[in-house]
C-alpha positions as a printed NumPy array, in Angstrom:
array([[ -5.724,  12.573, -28.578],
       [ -4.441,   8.928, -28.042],
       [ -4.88 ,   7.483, -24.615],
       [ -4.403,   3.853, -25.709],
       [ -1.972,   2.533, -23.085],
       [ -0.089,  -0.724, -23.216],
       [  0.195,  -3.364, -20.431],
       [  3.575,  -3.551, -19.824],
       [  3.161,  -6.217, -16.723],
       [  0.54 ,  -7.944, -15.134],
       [  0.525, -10.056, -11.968],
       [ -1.61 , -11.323,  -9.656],
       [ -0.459, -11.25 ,  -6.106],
       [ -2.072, -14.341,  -4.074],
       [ -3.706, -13.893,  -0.586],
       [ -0.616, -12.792,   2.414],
       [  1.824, -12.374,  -0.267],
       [  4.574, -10.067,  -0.876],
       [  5.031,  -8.641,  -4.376],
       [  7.379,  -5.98 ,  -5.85 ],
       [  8.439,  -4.441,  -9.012],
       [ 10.218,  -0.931, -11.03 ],
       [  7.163,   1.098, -12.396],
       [  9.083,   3.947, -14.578],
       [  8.622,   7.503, -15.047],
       [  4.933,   8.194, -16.513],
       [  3.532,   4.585, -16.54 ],
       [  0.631,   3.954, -14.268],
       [  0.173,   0.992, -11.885],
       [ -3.629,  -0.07 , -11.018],
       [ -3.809,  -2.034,  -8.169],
       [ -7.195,  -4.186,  -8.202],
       [ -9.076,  -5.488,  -5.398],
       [-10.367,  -8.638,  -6.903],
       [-12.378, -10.226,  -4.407],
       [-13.176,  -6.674,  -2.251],
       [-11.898,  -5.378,   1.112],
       [ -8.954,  -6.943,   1.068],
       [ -6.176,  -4.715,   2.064],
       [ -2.751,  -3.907,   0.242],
       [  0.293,  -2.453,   2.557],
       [  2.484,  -0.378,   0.335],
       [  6.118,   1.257,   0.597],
       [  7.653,   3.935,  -2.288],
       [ 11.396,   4.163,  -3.033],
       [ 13.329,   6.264,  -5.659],
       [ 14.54 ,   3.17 ,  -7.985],
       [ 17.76 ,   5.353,  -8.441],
       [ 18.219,   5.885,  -4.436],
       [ 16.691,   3.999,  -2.07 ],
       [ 16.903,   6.523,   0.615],
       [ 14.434,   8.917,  -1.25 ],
       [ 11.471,   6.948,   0.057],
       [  7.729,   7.349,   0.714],
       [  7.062,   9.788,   3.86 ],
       [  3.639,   9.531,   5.326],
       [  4.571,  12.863,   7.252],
       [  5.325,  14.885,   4.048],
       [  2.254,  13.5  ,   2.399],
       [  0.628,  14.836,   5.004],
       [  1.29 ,  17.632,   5.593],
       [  0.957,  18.634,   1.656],
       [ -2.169,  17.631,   1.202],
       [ -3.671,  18.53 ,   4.519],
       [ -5.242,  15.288,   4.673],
       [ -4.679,  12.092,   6.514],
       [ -6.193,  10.315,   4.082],
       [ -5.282,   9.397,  -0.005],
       [ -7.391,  10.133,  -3.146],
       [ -7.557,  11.079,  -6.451],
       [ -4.988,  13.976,  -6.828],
       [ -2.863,  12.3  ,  -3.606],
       [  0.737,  13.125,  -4.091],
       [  2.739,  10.665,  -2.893],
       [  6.123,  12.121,  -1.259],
       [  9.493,  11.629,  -0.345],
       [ 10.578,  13.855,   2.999],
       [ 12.171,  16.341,   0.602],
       [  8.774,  16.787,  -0.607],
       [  9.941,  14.82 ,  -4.06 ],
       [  6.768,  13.541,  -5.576],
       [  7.05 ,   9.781,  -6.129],
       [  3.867,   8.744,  -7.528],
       [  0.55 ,  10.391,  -8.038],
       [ -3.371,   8.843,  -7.624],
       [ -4.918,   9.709, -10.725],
       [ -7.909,   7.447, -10.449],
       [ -9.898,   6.202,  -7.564],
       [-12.872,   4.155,  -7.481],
       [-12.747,   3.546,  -3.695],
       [-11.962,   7.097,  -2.727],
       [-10.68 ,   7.24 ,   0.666],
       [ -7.356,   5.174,   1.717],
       [ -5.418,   5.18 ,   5.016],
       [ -1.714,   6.622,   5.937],
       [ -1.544,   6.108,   9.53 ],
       [ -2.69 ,   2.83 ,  10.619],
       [  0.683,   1.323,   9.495],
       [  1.74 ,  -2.616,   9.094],
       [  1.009,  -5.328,  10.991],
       [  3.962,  -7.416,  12.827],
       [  4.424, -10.436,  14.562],
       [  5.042,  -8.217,  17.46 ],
       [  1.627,  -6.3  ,  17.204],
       [ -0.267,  -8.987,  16.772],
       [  0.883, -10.465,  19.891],
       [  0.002,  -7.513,  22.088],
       [ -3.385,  -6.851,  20.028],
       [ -4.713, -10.342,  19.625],
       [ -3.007, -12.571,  22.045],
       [  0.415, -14.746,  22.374],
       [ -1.592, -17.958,  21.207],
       [ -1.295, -16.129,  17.451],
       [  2.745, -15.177,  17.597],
       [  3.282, -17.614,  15.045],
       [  1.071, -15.732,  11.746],
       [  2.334, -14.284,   9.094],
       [  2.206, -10.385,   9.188],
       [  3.035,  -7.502,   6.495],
       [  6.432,  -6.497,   7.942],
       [  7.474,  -9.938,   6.979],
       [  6.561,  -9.488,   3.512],
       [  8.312,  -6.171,   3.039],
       [ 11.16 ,  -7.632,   4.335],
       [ 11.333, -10.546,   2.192],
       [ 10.204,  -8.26 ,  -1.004],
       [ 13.168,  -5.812,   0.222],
       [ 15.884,  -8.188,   0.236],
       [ 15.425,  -8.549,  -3.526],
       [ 16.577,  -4.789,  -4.194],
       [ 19.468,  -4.946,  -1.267],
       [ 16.813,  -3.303,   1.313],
       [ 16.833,  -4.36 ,   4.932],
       [ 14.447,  -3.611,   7.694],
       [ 16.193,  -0.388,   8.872],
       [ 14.378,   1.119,   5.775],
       [ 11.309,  -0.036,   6.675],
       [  8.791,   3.1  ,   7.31 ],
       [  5.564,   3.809,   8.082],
       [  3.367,   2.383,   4.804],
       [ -0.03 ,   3.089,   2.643],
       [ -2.62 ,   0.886,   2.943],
       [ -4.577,   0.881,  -0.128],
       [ -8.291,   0.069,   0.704],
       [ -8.036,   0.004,   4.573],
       [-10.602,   1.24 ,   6.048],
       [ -9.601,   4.037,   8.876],
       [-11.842,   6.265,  10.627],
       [-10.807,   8.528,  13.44 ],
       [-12.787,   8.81 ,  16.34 ],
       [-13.721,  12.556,  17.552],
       [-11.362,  11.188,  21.123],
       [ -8.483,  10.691,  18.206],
       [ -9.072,   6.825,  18.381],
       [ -8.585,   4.453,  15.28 ],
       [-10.255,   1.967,  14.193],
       [ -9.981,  -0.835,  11.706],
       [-13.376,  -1.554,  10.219],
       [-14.79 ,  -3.338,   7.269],
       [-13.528,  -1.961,   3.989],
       [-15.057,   0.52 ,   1.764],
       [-14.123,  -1.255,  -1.76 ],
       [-15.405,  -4.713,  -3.478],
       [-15.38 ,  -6.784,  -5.984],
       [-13.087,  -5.584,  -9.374],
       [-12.524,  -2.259,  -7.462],
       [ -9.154,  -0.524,  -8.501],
       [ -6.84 ,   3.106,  -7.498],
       [ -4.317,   3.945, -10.302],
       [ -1.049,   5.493,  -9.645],
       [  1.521,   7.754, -12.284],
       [  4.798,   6.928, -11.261],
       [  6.673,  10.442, -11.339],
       [ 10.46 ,   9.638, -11.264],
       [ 11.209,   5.584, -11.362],
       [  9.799,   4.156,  -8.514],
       [ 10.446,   0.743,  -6.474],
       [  7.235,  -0.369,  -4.868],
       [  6.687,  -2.521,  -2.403],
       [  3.077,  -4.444,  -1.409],
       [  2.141,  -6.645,   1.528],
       [ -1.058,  -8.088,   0.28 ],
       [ -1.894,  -8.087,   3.69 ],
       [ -2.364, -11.473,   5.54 ],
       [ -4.583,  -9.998,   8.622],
       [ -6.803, -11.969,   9.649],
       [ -7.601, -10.734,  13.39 ],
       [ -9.351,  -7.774,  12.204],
       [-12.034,  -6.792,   9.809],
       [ -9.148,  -4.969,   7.404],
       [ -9.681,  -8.131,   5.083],
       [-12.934,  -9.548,   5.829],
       [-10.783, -11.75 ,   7.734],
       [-10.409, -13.717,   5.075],
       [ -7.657, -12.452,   2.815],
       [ -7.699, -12.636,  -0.992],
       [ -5.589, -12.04 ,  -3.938],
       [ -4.882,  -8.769,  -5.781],
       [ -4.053,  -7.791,  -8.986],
       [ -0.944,  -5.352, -10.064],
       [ -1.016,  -4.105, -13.755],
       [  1.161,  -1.54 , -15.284],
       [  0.906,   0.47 , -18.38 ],
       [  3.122,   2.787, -20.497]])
């Protein structure tokens, strides 16, 4: 059988920036960590209607898991499957620990840091390109974040799991907008605290 693929884009995303882009029915999109633990915020959207979007509480509850891996099924609330993991080389991604803000910065880290850059300000600006506002904003993926729940139900956010060239392929079932954040954290070990470009191929 042939499994030669052809790239059909490939970008590279630089360090706190926001990137988006169509990835059509049965192409793949590998998102690469170039540099390691450097994480990538991520929001799903029907390409034919943006209110068919990426529910962390239908992925959930699916898969029984709080966390994404190969064999993930990414979901709409309807339970429509978006996208699909079908490779992993990191294995273990988090759904709950959503974006960072302005706002949560603030009461996290201090006022004396109200002025950074934060992911909800990227998926707004990459929004505004496909006539998205922040009303459809919703609770995100973040590829190669590093999660672990505490037996007392706490979170943390702890160094990363991936490095250097490390990459998690998704099959886009239906056309599907995506969103990233390539997040521009740098309070908390989610990036090393020292965030780093990413790299967004597709292939058909």
């Amino acid at each position: 059988m042939n499994t030669t693929r052809t790239v059909v884009l490939d970008e590279t995303v630089p360090a706190e920036a926001p990137w988006s882009a169509v990835v059509h029915a049965g192409d793949q999109l590998d998102i690469i960590d170039l540099h390691g633990n450097q994480a990538v915020d991520c929001l799903l959207y029907s390409a034919d209607d943006h209110t068919a979007r990426y529910s962390a509480q239908a992925t959930i509850a699916a898969q029984r898991n709080i966390f994404l891996t190969t064999g993930s099924v990414l979901r709409t609330e309807a339970g429509t499957p978006l996208m699909t993991v079908v490779a992993d080389e990191v294995g273990n991604h988090d759904t709950i620990a959503g974006a960072c803000s302005q706002e949560s910065n603030t009461l996290r880290y201090g006022h004396h840091i109200r002025h950074q850059h934060a992911c909800v300000e990227n998926f707004l600006t990459a929004a505004l390109a496909w006539g998205l506002g922040k009303r459809d904003l919703v609770s995100n993926i973040n590829w190669f974040m590093n999660v672990p729940v505490e037996p007392d139900g706490t979170l943390g956010i702890v160094d990363g799991l991936s490095a250097p060239g490390k990459k998690i392929t998704l099959r886009a079932e239906i056309d599907t907008l995506v969103l990233v954040s390539n997040c521009p954290q740098i309070n908390n070990p989610c990036n090393g605290f020292d965030p780093t470009p990413v790299r967004m191929v597709v292939t058909r």
